[in-house]
N, C-alpha and C positions, 0 to 999 in steps of 0.2 A: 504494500500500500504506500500510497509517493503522498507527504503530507506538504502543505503550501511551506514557503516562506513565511519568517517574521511579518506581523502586518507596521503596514505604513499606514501615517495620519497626514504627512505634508510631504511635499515636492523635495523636502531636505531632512538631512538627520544630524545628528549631534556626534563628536567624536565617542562620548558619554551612551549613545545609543550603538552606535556601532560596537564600542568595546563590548556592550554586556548581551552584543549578539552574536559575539563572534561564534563560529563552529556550530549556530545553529542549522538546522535541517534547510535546503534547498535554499540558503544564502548564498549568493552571489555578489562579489566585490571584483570589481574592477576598475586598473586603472588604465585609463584614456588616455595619458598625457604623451602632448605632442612639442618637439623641443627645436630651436634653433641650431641647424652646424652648419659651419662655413667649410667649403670645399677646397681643396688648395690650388683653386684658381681665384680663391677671393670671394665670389658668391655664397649667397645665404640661400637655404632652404629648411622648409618645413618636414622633419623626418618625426616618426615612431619613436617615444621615449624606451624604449626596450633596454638599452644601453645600462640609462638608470635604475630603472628597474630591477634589473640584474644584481647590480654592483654596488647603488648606494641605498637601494632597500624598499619596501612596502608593505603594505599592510598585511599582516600573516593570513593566508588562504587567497590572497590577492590573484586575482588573474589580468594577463596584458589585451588591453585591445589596441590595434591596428589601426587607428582611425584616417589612416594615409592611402592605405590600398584597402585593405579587407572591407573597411565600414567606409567607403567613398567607391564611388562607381568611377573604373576605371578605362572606359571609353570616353569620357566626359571632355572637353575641351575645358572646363572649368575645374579647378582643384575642389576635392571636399565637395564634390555634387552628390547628395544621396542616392542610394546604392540600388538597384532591383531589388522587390521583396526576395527575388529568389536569393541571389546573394549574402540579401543581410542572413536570410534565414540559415541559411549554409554559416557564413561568420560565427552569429550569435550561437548558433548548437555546436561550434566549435570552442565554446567558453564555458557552456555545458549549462546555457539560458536555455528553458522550459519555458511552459505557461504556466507552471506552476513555482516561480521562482522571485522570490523577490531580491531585486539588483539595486548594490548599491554601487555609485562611481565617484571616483573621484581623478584629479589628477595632480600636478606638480606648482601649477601656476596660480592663476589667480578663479577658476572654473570654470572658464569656458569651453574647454576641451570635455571635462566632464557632464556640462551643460549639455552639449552637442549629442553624444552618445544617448543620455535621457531622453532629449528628444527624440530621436531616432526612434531608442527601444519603445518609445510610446506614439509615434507614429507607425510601428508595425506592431501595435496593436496588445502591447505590456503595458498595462498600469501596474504593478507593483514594483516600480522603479524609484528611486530618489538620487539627489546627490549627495557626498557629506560635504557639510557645510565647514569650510577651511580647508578642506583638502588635507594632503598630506602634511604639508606645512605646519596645520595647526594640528596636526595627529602628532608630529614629533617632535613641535618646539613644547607640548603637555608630557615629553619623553613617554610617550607608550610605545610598544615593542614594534621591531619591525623585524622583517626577514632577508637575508639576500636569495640571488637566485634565481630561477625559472620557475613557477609553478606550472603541473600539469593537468589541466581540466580535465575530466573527466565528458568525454562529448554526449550529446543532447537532441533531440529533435525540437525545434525551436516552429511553430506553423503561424508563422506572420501575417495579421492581417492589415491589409492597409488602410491608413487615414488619411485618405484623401485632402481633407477638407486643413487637414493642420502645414500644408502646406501652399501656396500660391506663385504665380507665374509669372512672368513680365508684363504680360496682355492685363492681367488680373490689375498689377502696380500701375501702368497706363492710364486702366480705369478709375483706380484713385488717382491719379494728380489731373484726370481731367473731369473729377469730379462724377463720374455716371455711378462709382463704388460706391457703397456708404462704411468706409474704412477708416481708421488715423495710422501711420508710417512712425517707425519709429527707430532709430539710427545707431547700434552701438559701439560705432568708431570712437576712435579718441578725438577728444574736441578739434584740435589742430587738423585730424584730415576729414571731419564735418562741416569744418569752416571753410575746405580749400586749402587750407595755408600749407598741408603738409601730405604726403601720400605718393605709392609709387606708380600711380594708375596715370595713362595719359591725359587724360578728364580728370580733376578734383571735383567735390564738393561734394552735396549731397542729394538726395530727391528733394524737389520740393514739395513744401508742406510737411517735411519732417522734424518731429520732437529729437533732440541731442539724447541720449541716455546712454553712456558709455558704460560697456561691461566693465570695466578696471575699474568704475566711480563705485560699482554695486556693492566693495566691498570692505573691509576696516585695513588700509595698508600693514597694519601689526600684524593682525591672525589670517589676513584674507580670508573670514567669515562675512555674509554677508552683512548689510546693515542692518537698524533696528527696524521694524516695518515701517515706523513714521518716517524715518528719511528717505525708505524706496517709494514709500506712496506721496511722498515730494516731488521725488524726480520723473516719477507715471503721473501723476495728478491731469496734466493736459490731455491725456488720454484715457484714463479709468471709466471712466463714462460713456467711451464709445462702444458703441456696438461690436467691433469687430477691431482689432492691432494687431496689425502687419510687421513683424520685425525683420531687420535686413544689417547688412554690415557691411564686411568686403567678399565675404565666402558665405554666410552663413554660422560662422562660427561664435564670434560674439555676439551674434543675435539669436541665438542658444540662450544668453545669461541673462539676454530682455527676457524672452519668453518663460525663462524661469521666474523672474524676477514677478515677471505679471500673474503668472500662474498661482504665485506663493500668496500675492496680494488678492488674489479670488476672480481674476478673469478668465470669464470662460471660453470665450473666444479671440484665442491667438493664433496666428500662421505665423510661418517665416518663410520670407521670400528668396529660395535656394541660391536663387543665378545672382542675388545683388549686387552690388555694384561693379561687382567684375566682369557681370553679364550687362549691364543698365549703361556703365561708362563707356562701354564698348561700341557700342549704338551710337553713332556723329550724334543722331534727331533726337536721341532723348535727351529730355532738360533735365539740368544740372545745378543747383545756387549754389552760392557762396555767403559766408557771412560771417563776422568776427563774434566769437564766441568765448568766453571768460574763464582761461586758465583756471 
């Protein structure tokens, strides 16, 4: 008899919760984190934290996810484009995710990499997913144990179903900014490349009609836990109200940490718009603003 996972109450958990579940029945941890390395031609790329994982440690029964090849669709002209169901579902039972499994994720950074994964597992069709809240970070500046090494899942049939609706298109974002959608946009670059002022896209700025809410603001720079609720429902406030919040960023990824962020404050309907601005700037005709925005 296959009994559920721990149950979940919110979108995030406490390191406090995770410790006093470890090694329970059909828990799943995973870490997402995706890392910077520079090649020795000089360029920068987005690779698989595995490295670290390995060597400088994780959460005991941790398992690695891919979110570079495995959990991104790799025909895509766009980096981090979400994956075929069939894929994910091949991925995720390779980490030894059920439907009957509750997942937690976290990763090295500041969330969003664990963010992204959450989504994912609950656009193909897992709700009993969350993130931990602080990541690793706040898991071992509390010195709780870690382990080195590789772990090995135990693999899974994983039967994804998909959410359509948690996700939206270019056509979709069109029809907000030319008003036929009844949506609000909402941005989670870093101020400087929302403003324009900074970014490696040959287009800056942002869509217009977008709210600023950068995923790095969402969290306390000491523990990278998130904020208290009043100050994320500060920084959503122009949007809480709407009917429907579109999140977007450069890939999708820090618009992972909106939709979390809006999710925890009790919205119920969020998408995230896959292709943004990577797919959006790409287009001469789509409009683009600019605009100075407050450090």
């Amino acid at each position: 008899m296959t009994f559920p996972g721990p149950l979940l109450v919110s979108p995030v958990v406490s390191t406090q919760w995770l410790a006093d579940h470890l090694g329970s029945d059909n828990l799943i941890i995973i870490d997402a984190s995706v890392v910077s390395a520079q090649s020795p031609d000089g360029t920068t790329s987005l690779v698989p934290g595995l490295d670290a994982f390995e060597k400088a440690g994780h959460v005991p029964g941790a398992v690695f996810a891919d979110l570079v090849s495995k959990f991104s669709d790799p025909e895509s002209d766009l980096a981090f484009t979400k994956p075929s169901a069939e894929q994910f579902a091949r991925a995720a039972g390779e980490l030894g995710v059920s439907s009957e499994s509750t997942v937690i994720v976290y990763d090295t950074s500041v969330g969003q990499w664990a963010a992204r994964l959450w989504w994912l597992l609950r656009a193909f069709g897992l709700d009993s997913v969350a993130v931990l809240d602080g990541g690793f970070s706040k898991w071992t500046a509390e010195s709780r144990e870690t382990v080195l090494g590789q772990s090995a899942p135990e693999p899974s049939q994983f039967e994804a179903k998909p959410r359509p609706e948690l996700w939206v298109d270019k056509a979709f974002v069109e029809g907000v900014v030319a008003g036929v959608e009844d949506a609000a946009l909402v941005c989670g670059l870093p101020p400087q490349e929302f403003s324009g002022e900074a970014g490696s896209r040959a287009r800056l700025g942002h869509i217009p009609g977008s709210v600023s809410a950068p995923a790095g603001r969402l969290v306390d720079r000491e523990t990278n836990a998130l904020l208290p609720e009043a100050a994320l429902r500060a920084t959503f406030t122009p949007v809480l109200s709407e009917p429907r919040v579109i999140a977007y960023c450069a890939a999708g990824i820090a618009a992972a940490s909106d939709a979390l962020a809006l999710t925890l404050l009790g919205h119920k309907n969020v998408a995230i718009y896959d292709g943004s601005l990577n797919e959006w700037a790409f287009d001469a005709s789509a409009p683009l603003a600019t605009t100075t925005v407050t450090a």
